[in-house]
PDB file of the backbone (N, CA, C, O) and the ligand in Angstrom, with CONECT records:
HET     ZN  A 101       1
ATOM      1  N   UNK A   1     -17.573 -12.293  40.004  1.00  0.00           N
ATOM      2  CA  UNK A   1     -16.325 -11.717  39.461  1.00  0.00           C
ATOM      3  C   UNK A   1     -16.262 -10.224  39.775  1.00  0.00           C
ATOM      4  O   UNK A   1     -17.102  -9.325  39.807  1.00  0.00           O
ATOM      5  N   UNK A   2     -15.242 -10.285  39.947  1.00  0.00           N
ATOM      6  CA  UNK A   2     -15.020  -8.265  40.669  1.00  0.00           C
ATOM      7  C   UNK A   2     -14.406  -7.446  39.476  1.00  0.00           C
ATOM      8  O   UNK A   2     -13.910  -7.998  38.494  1.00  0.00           O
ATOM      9  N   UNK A   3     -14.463  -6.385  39.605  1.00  0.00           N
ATOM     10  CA  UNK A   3     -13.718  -5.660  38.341  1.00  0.00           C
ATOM     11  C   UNK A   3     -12.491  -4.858  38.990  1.00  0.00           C
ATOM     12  O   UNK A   3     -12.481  -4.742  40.215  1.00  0.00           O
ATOM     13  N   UNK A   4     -11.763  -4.464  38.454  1.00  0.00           N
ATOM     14  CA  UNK A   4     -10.649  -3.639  38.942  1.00  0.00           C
ATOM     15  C   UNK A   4      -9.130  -4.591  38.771  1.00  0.00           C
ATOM     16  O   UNK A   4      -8.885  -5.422  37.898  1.00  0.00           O
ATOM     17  N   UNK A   5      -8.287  -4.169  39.860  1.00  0.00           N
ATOM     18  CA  UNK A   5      -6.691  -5.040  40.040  1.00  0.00           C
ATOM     19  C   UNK A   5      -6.965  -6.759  40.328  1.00  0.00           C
ATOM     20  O   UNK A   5      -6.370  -7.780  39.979  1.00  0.00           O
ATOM     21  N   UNK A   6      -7.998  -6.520  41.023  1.00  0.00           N
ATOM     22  CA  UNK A   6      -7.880  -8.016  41.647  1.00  0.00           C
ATOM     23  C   UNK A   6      -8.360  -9.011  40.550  1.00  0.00           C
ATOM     24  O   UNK A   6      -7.996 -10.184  40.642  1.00  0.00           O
ATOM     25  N   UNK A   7      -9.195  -8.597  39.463  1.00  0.00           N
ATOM     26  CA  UNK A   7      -8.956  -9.488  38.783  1.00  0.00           C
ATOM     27  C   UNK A   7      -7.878  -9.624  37.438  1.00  0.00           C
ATOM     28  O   UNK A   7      -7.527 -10.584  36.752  1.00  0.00           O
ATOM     29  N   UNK A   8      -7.596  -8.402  37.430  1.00  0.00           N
ATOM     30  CA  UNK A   8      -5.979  -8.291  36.288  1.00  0.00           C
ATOM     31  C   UNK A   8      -5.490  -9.253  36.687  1.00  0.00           C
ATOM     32  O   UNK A   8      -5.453  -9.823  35.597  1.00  0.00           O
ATOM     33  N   UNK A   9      -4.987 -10.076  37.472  1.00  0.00           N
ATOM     34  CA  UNK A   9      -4.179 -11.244  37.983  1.00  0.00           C
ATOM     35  C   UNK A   9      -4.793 -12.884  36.775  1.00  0.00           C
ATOM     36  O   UNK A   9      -4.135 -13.876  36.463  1.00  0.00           O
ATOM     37  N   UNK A  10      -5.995 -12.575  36.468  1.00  0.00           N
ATOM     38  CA  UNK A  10      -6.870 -13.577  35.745  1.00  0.00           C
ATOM     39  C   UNK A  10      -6.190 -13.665  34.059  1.00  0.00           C
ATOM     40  O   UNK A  10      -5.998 -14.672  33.377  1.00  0.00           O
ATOM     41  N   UNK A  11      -6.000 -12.607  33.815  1.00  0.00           N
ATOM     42  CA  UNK A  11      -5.487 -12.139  32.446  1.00  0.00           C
ATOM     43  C   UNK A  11      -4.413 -12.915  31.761  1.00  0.00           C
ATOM     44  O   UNK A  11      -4.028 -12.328  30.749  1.00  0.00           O
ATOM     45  N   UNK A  12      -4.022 -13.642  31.906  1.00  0.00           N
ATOM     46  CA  UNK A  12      -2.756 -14.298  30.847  1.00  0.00           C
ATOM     47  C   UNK A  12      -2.470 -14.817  29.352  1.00  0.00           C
ATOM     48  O   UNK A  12      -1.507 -14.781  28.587  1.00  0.00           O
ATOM     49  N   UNK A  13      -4.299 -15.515  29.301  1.00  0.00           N
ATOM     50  CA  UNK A  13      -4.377 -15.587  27.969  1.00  0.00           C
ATOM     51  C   UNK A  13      -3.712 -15.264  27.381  1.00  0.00           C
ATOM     52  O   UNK A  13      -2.901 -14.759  28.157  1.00  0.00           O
ATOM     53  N   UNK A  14      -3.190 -15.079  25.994  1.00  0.00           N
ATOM     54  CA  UNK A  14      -2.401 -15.121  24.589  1.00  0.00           C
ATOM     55  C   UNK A  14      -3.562 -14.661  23.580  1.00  0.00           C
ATOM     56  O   UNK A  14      -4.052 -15.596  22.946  1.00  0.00           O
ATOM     57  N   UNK A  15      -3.952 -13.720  23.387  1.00  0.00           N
ATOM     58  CA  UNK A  15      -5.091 -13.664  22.175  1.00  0.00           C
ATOM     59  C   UNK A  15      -4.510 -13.064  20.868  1.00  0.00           C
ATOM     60  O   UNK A  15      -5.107 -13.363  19.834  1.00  0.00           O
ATOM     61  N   UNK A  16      -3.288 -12.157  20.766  1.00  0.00           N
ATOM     62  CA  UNK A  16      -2.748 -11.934  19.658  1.00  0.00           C
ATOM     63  C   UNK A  16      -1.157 -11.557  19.943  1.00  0.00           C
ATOM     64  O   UNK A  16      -0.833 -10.822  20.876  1.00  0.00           O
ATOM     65  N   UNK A  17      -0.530 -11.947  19.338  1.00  0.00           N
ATOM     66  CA  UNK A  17       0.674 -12.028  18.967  1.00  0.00           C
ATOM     67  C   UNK A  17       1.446 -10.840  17.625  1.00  0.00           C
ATOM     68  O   UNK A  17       1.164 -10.497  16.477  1.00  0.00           O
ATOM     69  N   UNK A  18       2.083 -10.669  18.225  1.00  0.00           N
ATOM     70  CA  UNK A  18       3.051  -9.782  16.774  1.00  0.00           C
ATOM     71  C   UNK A  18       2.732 -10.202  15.501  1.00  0.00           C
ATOM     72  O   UNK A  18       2.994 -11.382  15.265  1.00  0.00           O
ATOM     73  N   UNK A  19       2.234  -9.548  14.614  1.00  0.00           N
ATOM     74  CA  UNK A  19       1.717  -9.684  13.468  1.00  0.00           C
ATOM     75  C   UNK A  19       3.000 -10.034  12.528  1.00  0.00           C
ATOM     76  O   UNK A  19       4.046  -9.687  13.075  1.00  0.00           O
ATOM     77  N   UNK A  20       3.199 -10.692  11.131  1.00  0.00           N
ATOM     78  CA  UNK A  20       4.725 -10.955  10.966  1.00  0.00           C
ATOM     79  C   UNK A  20       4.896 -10.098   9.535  1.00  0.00           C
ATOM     80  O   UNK A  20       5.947  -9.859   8.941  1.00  0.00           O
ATOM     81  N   UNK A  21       3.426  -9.682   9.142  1.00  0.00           N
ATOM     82  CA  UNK A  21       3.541  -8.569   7.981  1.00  0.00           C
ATOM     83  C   UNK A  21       3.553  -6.908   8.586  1.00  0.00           C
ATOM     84  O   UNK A  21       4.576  -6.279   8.317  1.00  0.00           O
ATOM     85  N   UNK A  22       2.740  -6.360   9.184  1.00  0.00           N
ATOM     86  CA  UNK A  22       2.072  -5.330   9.753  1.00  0.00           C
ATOM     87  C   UNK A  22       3.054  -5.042  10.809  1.00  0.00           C
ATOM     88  O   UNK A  22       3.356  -3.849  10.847  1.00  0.00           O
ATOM     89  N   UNK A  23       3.673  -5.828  11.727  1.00  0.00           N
ATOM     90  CA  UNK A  23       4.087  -5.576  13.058  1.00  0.00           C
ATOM     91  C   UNK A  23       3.588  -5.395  14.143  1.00  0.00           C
ATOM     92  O   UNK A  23       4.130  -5.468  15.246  1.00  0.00           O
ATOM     93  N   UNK A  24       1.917  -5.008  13.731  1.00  0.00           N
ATOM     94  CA  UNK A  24       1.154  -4.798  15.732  1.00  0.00           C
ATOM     95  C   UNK A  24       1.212  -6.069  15.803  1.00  0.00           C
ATOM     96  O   UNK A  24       1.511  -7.011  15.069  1.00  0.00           O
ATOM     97  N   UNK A  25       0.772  -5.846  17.110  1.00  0.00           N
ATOM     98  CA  UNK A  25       0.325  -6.855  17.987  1.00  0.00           C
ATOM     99  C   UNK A  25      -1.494  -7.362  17.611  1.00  0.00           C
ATOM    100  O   UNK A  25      -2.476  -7.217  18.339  1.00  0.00           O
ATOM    101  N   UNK A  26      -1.419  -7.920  16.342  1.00  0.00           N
ATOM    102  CA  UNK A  26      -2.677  -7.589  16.311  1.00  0.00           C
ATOM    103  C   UNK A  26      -3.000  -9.428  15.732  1.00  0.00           C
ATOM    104  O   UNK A  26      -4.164  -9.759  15.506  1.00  0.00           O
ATOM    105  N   UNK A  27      -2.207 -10.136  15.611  1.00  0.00           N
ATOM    106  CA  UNK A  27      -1.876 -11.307  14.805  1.00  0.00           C
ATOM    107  C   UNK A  27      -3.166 -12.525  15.753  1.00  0.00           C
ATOM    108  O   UNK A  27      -2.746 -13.255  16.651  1.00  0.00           O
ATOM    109  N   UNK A  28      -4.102 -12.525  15.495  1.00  0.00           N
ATOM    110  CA  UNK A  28      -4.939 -14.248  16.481  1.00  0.00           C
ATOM    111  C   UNK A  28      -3.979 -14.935  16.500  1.00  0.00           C
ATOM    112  O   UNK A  28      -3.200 -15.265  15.606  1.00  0.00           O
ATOM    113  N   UNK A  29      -4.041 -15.230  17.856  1.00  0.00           N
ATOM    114  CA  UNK A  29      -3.140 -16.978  18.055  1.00  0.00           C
ATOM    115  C   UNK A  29      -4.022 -18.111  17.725  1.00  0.00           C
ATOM    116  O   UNK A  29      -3.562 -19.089  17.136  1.00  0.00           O
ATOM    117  N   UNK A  30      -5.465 -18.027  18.124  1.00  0.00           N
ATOM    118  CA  UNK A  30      -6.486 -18.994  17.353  1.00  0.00           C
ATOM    119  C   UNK A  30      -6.951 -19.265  16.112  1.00  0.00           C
ATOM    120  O   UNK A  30      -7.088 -20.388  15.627  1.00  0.00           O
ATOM    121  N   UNK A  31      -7.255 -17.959  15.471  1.00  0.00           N
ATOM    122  CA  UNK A  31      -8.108 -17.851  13.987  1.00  0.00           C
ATOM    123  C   UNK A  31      -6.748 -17.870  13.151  1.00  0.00           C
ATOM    124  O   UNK A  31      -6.896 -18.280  11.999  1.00  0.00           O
ATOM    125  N   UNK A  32      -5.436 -17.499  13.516  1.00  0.00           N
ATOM    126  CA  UNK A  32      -4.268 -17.647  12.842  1.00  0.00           C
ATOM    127  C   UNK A  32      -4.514 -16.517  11.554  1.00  0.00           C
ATOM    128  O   UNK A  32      -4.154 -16.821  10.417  1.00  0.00           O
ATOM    129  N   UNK A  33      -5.010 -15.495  11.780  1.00  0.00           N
ATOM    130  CA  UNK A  33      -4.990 -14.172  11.041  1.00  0.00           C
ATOM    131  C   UNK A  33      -4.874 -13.104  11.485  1.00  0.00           C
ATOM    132  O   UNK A  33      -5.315 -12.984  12.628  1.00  0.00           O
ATOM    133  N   UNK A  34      -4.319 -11.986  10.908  1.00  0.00           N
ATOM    134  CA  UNK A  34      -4.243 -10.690  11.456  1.00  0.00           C
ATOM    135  C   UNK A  34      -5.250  -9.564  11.886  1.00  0.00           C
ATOM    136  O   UNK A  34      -5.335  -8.762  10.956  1.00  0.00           O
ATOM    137  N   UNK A  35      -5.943  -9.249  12.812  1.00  0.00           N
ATOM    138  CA  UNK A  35      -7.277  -8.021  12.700  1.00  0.00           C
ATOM    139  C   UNK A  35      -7.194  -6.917  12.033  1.00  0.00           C
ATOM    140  O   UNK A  35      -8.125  -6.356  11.454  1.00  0.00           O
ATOM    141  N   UNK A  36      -5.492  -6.391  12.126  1.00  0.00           N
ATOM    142  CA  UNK A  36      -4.785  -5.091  11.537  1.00  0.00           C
ATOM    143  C   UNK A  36      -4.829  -5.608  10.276  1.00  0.00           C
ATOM    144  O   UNK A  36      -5.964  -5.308   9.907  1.00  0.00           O
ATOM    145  N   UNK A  37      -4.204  -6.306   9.222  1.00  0.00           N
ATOM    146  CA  UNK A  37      -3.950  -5.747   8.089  1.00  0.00           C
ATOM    147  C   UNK A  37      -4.490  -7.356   7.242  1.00  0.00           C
ATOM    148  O   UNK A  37      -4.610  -7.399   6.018  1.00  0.00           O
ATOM    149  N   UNK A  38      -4.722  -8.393   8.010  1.00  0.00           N
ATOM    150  CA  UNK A  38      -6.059  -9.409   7.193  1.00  0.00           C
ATOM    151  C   UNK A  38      -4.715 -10.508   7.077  1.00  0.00           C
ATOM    152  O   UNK A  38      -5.055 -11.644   6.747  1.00  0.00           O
ATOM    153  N   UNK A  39      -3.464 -10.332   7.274  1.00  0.00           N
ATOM    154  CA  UNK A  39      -2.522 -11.688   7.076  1.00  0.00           C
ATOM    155  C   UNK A  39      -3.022 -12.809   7.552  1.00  0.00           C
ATOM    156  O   UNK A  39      -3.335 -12.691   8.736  1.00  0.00           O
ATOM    157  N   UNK A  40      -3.217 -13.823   7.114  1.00  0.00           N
ATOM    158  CA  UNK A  40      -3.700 -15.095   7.210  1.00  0.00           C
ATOM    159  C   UNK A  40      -5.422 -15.347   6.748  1.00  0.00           C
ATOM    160  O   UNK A  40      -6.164 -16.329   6.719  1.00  0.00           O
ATOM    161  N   UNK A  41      -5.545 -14.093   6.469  1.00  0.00           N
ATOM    162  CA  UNK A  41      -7.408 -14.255   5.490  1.00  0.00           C
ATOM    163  C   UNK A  41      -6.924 -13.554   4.148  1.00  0.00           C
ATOM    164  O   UNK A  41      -7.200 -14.305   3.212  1.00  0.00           O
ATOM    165  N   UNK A  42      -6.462 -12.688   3.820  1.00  0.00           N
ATOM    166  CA  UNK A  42      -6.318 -12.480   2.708  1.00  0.00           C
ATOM    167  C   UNK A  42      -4.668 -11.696   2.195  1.00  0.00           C
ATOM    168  O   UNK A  42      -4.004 -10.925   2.888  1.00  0.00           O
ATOM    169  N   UNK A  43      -4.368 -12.137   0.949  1.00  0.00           N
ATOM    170  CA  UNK A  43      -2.738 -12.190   0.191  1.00  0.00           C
ATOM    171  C   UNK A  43      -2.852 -10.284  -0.048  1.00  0.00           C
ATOM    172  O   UNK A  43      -1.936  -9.649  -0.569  1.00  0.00           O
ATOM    173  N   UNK A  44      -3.820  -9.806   0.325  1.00  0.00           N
ATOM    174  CA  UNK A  44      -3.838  -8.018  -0.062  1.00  0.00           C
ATOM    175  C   UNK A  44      -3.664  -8.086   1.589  1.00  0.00           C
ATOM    176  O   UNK A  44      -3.621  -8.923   2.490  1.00  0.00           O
ATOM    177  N   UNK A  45      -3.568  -6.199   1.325  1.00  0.00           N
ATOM    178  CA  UNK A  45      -3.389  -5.658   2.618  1.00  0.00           C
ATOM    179  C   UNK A  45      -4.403  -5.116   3.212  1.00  0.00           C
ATOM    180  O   UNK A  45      -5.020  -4.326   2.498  1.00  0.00           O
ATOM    181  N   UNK A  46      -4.787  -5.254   4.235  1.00  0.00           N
ATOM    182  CA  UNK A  46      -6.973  -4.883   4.793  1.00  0.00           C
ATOM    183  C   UNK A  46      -6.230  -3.368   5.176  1.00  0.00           C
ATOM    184  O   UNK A  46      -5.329  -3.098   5.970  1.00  0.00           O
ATOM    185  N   UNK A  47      -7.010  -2.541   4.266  1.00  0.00           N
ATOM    186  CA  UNK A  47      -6.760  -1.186   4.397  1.00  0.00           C
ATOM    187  C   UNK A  47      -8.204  -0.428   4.119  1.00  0.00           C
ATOM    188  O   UNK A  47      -9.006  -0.685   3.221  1.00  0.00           O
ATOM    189  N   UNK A  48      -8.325   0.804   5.379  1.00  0.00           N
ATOM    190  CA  UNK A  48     -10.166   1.409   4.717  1.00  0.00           C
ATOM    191  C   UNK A  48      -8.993   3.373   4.758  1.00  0.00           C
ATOM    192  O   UNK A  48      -7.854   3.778   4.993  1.00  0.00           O
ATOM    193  N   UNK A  49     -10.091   3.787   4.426  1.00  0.00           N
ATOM    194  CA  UNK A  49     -10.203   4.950   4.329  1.00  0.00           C
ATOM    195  C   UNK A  49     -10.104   5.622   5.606  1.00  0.00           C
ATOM    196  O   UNK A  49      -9.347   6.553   5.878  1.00  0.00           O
ATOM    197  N   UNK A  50     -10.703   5.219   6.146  1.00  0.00           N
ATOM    198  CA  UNK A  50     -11.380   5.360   7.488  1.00  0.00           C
ATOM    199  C   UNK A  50     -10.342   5.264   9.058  1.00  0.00           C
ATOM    200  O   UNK A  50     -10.390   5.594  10.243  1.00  0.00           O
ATOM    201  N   UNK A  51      -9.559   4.660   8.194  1.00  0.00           N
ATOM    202  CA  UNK A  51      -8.333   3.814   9.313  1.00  0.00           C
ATOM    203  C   UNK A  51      -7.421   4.767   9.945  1.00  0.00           C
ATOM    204  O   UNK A  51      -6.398   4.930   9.280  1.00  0.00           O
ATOM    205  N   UNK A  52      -7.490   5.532  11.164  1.00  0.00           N
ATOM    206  CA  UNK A  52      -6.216   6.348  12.026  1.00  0.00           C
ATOM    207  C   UNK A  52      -4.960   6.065  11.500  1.00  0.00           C
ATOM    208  O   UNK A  52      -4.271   6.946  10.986  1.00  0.00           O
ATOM    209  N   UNK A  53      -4.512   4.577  11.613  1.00  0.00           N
ATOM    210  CA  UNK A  53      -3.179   4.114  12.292  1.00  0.00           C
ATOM    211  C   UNK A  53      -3.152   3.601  10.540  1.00  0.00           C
ATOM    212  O   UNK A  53      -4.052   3.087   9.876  1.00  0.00           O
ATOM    213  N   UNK A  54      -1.770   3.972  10.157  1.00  0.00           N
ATOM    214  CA  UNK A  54      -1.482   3.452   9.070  1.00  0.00           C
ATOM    215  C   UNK A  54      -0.270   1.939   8.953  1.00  0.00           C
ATOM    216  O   UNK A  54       0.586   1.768   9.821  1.00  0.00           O
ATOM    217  N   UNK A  55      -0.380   1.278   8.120  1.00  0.00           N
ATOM    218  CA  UNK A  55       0.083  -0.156   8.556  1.00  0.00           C
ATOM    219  C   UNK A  55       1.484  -0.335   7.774  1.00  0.00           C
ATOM    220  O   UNK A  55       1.309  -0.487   6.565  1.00  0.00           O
ATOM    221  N   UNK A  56       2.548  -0.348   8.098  1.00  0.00           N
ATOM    222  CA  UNK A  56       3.790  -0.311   8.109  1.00  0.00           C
ATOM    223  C   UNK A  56       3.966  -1.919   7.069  1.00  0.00           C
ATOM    224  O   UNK A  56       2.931  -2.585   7.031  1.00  0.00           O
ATOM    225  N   UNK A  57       4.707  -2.269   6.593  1.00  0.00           N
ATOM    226  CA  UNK A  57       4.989  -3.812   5.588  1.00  0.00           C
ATOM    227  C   UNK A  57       6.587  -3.789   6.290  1.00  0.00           C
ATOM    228  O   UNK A  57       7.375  -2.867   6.081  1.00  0.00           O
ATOM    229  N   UNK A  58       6.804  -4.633   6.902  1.00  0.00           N
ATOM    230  CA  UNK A  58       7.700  -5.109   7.429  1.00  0.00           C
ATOM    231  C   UNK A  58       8.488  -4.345   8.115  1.00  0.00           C
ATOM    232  O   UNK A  58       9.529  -3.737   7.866  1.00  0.00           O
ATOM    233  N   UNK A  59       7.357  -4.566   9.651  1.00  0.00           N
ATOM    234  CA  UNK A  59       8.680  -3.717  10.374  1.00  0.00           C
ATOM    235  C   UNK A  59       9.029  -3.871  11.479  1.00  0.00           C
ATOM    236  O   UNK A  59       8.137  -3.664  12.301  1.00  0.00           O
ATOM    237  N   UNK A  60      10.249  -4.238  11.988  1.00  0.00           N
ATOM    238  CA  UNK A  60      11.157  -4.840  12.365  1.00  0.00           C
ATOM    239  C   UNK A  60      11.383  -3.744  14.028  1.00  0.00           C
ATOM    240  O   UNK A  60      11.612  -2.542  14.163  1.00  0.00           O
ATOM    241  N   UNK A  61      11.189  -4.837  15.022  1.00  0.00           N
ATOM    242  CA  UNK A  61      11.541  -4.155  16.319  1.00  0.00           C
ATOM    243  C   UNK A  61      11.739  -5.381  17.476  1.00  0.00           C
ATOM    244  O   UNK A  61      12.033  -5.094  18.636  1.00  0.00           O
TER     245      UNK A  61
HETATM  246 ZN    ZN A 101      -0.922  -7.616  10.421  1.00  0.00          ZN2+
END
């Protein structure tokens, strides 16, 4: 396997999808939960201290 353009062409997979609480793109299409903000593992919102990017509740684009 080579690294660079020629294998970007390999890439199509689907691994996360638009989140439908949070809005990233952060939603598993497999595990059917969110990495960003825990939708589909837990009814709270996965929030640290620690976290850059702050997580928006419904937002619409
Ligand atoms: Zn989310």
């Amino acid at each position: 396997m080579t690294k660079g353009t020629p294998s970007m062409g390999l890439k199509h997979h689907v691994l996360h999808i638009r989140c439908r609480r949070c809005g990233r793109t952060s939603y598993r299409v497999d595990k059917h939960y969110c990495s960003a903000c825990g939708y589909g593992k837990t009814s709270k919102l996965k929030k640290y201290s620690w976290q850059t990017h702050t997580l928006q509740r419904n937002r619409r684009f």
